[in-house]
C-alpha positions in Angstrom: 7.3 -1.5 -22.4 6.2 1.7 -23.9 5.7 4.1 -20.7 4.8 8.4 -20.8 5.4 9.7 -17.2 3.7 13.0 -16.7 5.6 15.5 -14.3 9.4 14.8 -12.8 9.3 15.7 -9.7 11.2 13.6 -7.1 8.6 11.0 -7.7 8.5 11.0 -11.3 12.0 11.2 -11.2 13.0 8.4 -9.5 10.6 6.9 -11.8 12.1 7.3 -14.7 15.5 6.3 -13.8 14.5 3.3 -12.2 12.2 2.5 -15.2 15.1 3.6 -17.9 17.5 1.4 -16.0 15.1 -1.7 -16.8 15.2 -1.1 -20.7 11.8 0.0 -21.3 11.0 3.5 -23.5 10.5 6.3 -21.2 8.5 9.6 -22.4 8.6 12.5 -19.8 6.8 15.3 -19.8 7.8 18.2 -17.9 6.5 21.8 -17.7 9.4 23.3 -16.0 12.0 24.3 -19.3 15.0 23.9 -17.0 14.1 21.1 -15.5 12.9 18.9 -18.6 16.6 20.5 -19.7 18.5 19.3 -17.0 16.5 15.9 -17.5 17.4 15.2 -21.1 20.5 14.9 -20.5 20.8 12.5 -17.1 18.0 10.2 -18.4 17.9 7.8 -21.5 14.5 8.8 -22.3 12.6 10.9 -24.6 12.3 14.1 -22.3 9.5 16.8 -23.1 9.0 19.8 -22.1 5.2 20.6 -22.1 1.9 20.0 -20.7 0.0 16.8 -19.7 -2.8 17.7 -20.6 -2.0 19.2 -24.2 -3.1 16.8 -27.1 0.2 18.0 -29.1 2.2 16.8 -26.4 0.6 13.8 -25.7 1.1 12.9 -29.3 4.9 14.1 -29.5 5.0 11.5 -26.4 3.8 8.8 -28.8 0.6 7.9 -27.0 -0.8 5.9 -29.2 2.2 3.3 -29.0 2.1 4.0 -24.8 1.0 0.8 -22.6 1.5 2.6 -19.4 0.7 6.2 -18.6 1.6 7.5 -15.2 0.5 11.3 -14.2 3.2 11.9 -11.6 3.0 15.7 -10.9 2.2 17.4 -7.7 -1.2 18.7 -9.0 -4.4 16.4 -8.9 -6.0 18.8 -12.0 -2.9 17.8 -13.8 -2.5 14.5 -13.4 -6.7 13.3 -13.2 -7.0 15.4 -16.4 -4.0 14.2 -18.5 -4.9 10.3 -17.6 -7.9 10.4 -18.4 -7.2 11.8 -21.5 -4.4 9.3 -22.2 -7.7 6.9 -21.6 -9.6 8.2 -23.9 -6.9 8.1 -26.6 -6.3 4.2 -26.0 -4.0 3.6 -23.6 -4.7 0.3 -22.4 -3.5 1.6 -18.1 -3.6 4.5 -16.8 -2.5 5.5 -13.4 -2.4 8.8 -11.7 -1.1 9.7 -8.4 -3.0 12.2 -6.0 -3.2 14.1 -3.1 -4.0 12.3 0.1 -7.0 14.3 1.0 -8.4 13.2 -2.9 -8.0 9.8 -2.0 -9.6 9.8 1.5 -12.6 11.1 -0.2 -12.6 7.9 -2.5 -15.5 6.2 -0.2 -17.4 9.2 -1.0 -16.9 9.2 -4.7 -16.3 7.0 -7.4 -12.8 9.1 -9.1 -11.3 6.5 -11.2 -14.8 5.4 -12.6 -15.8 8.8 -13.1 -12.1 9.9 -15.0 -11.5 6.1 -16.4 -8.0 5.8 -14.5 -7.1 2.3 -13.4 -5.5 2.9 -10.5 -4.8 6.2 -8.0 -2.6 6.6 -5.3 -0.9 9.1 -3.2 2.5 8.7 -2.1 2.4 9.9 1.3 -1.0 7.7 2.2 1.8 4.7 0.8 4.5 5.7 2.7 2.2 6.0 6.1 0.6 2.3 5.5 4.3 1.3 5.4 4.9 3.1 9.1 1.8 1.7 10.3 2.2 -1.7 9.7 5.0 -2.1 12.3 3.0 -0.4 14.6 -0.9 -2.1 13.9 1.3 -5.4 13.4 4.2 -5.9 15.6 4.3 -9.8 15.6 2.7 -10.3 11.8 5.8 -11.3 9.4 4.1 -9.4 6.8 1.0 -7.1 6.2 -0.3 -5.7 3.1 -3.4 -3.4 2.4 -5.8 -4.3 -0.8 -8.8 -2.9 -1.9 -8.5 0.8 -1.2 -7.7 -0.1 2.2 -10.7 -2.3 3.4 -8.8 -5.5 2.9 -6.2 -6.8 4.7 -3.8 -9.3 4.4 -0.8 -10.6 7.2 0.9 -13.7 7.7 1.4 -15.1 10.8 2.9 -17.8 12.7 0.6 -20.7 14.3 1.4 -20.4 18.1 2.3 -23.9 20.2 -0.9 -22.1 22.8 -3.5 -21.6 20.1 -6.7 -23.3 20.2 -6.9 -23.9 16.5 -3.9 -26.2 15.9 -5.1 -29.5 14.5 -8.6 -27.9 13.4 -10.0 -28.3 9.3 -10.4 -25.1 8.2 -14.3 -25.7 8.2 -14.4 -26.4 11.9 -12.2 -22.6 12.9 -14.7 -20.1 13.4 -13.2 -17.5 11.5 -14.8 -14.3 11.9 -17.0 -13.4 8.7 -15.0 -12.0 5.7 -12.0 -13.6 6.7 -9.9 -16.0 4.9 -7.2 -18.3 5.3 -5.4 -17.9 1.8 -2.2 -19.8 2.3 -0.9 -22.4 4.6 3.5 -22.8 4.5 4.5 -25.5 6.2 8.1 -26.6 6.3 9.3 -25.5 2.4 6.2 -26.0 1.0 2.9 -23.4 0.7 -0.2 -24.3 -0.4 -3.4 -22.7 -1.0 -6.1 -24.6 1.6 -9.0 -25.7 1.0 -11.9 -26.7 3.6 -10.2 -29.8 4.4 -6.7 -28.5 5.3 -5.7 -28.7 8.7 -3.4 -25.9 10.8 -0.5 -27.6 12.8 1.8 -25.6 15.6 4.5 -23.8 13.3 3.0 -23.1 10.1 2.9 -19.9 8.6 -0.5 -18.9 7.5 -1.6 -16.1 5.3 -5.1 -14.5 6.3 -7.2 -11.8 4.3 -10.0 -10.0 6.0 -11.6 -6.6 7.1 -8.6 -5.0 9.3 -10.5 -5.1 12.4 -11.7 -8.4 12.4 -8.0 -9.4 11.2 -6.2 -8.5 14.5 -8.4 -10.8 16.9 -8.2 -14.1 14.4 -4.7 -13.5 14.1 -4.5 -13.0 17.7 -6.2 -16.7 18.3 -4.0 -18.2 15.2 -0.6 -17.3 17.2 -2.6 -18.0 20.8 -2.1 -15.0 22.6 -4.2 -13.6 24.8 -5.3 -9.9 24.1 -3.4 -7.8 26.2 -5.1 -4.9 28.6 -2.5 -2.2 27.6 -2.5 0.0 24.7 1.2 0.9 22.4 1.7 4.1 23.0 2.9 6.4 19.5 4.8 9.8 19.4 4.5 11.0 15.7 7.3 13.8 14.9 5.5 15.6 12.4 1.8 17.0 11.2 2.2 17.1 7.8 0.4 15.0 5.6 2.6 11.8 6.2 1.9 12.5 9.9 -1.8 13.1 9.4 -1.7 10.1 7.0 0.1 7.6 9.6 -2.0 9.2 13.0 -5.7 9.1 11.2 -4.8 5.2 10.3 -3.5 4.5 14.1 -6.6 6.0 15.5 -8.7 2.8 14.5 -6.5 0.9 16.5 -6.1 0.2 20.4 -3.3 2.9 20.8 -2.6 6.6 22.2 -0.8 9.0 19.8 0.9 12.1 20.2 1.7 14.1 17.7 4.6 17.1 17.9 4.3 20.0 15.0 5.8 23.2 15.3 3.5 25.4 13.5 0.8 26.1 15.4 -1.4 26.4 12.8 -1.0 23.3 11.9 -1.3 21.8 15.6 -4.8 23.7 15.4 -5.6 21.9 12.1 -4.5 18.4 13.3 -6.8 18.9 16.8 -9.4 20.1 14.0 -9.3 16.8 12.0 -7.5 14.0 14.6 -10.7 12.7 17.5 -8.1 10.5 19.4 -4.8 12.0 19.3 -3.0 14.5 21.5 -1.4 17.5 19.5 1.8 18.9 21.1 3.2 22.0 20.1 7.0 21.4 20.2 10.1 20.7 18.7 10.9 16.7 18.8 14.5 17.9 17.6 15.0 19.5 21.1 16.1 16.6 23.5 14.4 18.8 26.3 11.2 18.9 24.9 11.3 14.6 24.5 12.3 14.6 28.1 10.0 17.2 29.3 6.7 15.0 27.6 8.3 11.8 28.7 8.7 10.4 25.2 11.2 7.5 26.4 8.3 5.6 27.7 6.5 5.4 24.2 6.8 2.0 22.5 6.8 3.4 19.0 8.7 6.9 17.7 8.3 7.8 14.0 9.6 11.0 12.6 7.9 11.8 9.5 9.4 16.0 9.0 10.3 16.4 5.3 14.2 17.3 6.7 16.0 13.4 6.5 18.6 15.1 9.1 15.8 16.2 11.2 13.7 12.6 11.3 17.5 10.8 11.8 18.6 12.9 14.7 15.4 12.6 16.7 15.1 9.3 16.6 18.7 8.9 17.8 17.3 11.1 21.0 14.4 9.3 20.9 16.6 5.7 21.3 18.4 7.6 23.8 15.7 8.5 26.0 14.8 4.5 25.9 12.4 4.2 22.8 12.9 0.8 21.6 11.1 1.1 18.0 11.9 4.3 15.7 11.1 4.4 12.5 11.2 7.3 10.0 10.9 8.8 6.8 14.0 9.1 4.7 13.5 11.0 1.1 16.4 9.7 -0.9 15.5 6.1 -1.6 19.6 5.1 -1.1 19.7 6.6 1.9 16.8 5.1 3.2 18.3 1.6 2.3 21.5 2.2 3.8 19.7 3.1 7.5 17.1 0.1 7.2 19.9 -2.4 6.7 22.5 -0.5 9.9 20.0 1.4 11.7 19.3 -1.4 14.0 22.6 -0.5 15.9 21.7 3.2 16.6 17.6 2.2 17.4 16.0 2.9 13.7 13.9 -0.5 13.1 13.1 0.5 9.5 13.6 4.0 7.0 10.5 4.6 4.5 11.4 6.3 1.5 8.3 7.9 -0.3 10.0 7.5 -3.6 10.6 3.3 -3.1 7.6 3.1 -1.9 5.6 4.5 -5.5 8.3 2.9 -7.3 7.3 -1.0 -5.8 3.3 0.4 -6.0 3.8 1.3 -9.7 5.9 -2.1 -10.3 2.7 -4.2 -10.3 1.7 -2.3 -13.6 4.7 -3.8 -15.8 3.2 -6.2 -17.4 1.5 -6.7 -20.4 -0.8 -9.2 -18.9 -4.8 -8.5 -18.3 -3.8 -9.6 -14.4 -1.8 -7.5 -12.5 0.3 -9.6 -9.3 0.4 -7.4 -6.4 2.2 -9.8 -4.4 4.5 -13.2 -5.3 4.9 -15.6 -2.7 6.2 -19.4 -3.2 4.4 -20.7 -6.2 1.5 -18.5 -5.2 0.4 -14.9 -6.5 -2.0 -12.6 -5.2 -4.0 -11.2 -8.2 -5.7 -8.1 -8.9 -8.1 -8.6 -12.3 -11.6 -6.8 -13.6 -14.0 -9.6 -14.1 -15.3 -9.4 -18.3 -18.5 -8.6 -18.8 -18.6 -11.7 -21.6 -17.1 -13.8 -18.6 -17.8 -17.2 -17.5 -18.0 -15.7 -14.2 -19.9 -12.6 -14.6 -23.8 -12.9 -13.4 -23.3 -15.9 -11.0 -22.9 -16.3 -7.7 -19.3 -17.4 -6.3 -20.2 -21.0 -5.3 -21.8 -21.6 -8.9 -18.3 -21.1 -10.5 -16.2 -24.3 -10.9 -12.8 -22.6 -9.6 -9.9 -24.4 -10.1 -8.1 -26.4 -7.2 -6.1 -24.0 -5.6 -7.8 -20.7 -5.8 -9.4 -18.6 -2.8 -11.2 -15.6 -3.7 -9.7 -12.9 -1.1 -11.6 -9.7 -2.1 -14.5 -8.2 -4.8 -14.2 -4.2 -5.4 -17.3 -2.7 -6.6 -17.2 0.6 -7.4 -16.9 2.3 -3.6 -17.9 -0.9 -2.3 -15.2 -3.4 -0.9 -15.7 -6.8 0.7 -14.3 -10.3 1.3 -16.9 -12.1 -1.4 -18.9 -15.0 0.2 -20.2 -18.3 -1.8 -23.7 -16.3 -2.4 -21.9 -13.1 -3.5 -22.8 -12.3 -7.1 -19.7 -11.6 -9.4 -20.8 -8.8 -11.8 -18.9 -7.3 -14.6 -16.2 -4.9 -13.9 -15.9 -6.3 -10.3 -12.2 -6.1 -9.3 -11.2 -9.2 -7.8 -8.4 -10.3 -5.5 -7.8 -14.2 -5.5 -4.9 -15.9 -4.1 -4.2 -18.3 -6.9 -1.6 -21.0 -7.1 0.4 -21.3 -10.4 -0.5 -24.7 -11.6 -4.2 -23.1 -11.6 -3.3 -19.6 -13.0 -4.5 -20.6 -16.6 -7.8 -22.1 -15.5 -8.6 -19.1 -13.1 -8.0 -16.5 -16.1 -10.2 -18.3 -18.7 -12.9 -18.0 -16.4 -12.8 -14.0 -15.7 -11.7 -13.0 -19.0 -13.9 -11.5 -21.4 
């Protein structure tokens, strides 16, 4: 695949050498001279120095032969202007990485409609919905965010005490917008249909709104809700800890945050309605003891030093913490700890880097689907409903969908929902279906311009 990567950085690094290990051709662009230097020479790609936004380097990058632009720099003028020129020019996906704040204010407008990109992201908001699963999640096998956030997805195992073993799935009352997508029983997953029935021991795979998730999961593994809340110390305000505390605060859980710079404590109180800001050191042992940190259920270090966020979650273990988790730069490192940190009280090691690398991964294709999740003989799809469609202009239940497809999300614009049977399907609607492979062929043809 022909792919330009604006900016090389240590995201767009680690981009381009995981992307040049997997034989496609890599352009880089690069407006630092030494570093586009040192580049040439370490990468097997066609390194540039330049500007993004520059029509004569976009065309020394070959960008009418590229199938996948990614604006990887640390500026959002940068990489918002140089993808949607690579638009413009032809390329058929465009995706640009921004700063968090950009992206919160996504619900308030409409940036990749307005600049044409297909996809933004930032890589600390990625990172902090990694930390935050464990913590929104504890007993979900896994959990994945769709939709710009507003969708959910977990999979969960049916408890022996729940009161919806042995139900169709027409007789659960499932709160509304919520979907069971896949039922696993045994070796075999299939998608449901109204008909299927839940038994004691299956793993089942539920889409919905994030706070209507929790309780149906709840009832699906039969556990009663309990009174008391997790309790979260967050080493860390920067924007990974902002990030990760402004997600935890819609959840039934107290959060502290420790920051050393008190002008950034005052900016966290500022912005943060249900967390406590702490001005101290959570590499200082004293200062863990002195705010009783050991009787937290959660600890994640989230400091841009990887010795800092390691150490203090070893005192953090220490002091009786039974969950840390923490940010680890260096994508090899961060593998090492997540396999061996278990013996030493890490549960799991995010590395920003991975984490943009497996976002980006759904892009490789030349298909007009993109998967953002494989599962046995099911894929979750992302695809833009054609305007010439068979589906576009009628509602959900007028559509003959194949046998083993359940729509699991419709994005409008800023508008994102679980679509219902009287939901109307409209050109350029972004839909998420769960679709099994045996009905993969069917379930394009009907979407596709």
């Amino acid at each position: 695949m022909n792919i330009i990567i604006v900016g090389a950085g240590e995201i767009g690094r680690h981009l381009a050498m995981s992307l040049a290990k997997e034989a496609h051709r890599i352009s880089l662009i690069e407006a630092d001279k030494s570093l586009a230097e040192e580049l040439e020479s370490a990468l097997d790609a066609k390194v540039i120095h330049g500007d993004g936004t520059s029509v004569t380097d976009l065309a020394d990058a070959d960008v009418g032969e590229c199938e996948l632009f990614l604006a990887m720099s640390s500026s959002n003028n940068t990489n918002m202007m140089s993808a949607s020129m690579a638009k413009s020019m032809g390329v058929p996906k465009v995706v640009s990485r921004v700063h968090p704040s950009l992206q919160r204010e996504e619900w308030l407008f409409d940036f990749r409609g307005h600049f044409g990109v297909d996809h933004i992201f930032s890589s600390e908001r990625l990172t902090a919905i990694e930390l935050a699963k464990f913590v929104r999640n504890p007993d979900s096998l896994v959990v994945e965010e769709l939709a710009r956030g507003r969708i959910e997805l977990q999979q969960i195992r049916v408890g022996g005490n729940s009161e919806e073993i042995r139900k169709r799935l027409r007789d659960i009352e499932a709160p509304r917008g919520v979907r069971v997508a896949i039922i696993t029983r045994g070796d075999t997953s299939h998608v449901p249909a109204a008909e299927s029935v839940i038994e004691e021991g299956d793993l089942v795979t539920i889409f919905g709104e994030p706070r209507k998730l929790r309780g149906f999961a709840e009832r699906l593994q039969g556990k009663g809700r309990s009174g008391d809340k997790l309790r979260v110390v967050i080493f860390g305000g920067n924007e990974y800890g902002f990030s990760l505390a402004q997600m935890l605060e819609s959840i039934d859980c107290t959060v502290r945050v420790f920051e050393r710079d008190p002008e950034i404590c005052a900016s966290l109180a500022d912005r943060l309605t249900n967390a406590t800001i702490i001005n101290a050191d959570a590499t200082v042992s004293t200062e863990l003891e002195e705010e009783q940190v050991g009787e937290a259920d959660f600890f994640i270090s989230t400091s841009v030093d990887d010795e800092d966020n390691v150490m203090s979650c070893l005192q953090a273990h220490t002091l009786g913490v039974k969950n840390c988790l923490t940010i680890i730069h260096r994508a090899d490192y961060a593998a090492a700890i997540s396999a061996s940190g278990h013996h030493f009280g890490i549960r799991a090691a995010i590395s920003p880097r991975e984490a943009t690398r497996r976002e980006i991964q759904r892009f490789i294709t030349t298909d007009s689907h993109h998967i953002v999740k494989k599962f046995d003989g099911i894929d979750l799809l992302e695809m833009r409903v054609g305007k010439g469609s068979i589906a576009a202009g009628h509602m959900v239940k007028e559509i003959d969908w194949p046998p083993g497809t359940v729509l699991v999300g419709k994005l409008r614009g800023l508008q994102a929902e679980v679509p219902g049977p009287d939901d109307v399907l409209l050109g350029g609607d972004h839909i998420y279906a769960m679709v099994s492979r045996d009905a993969l062929k069917r379930f394009l043809k009907l979407l596709a311009a």
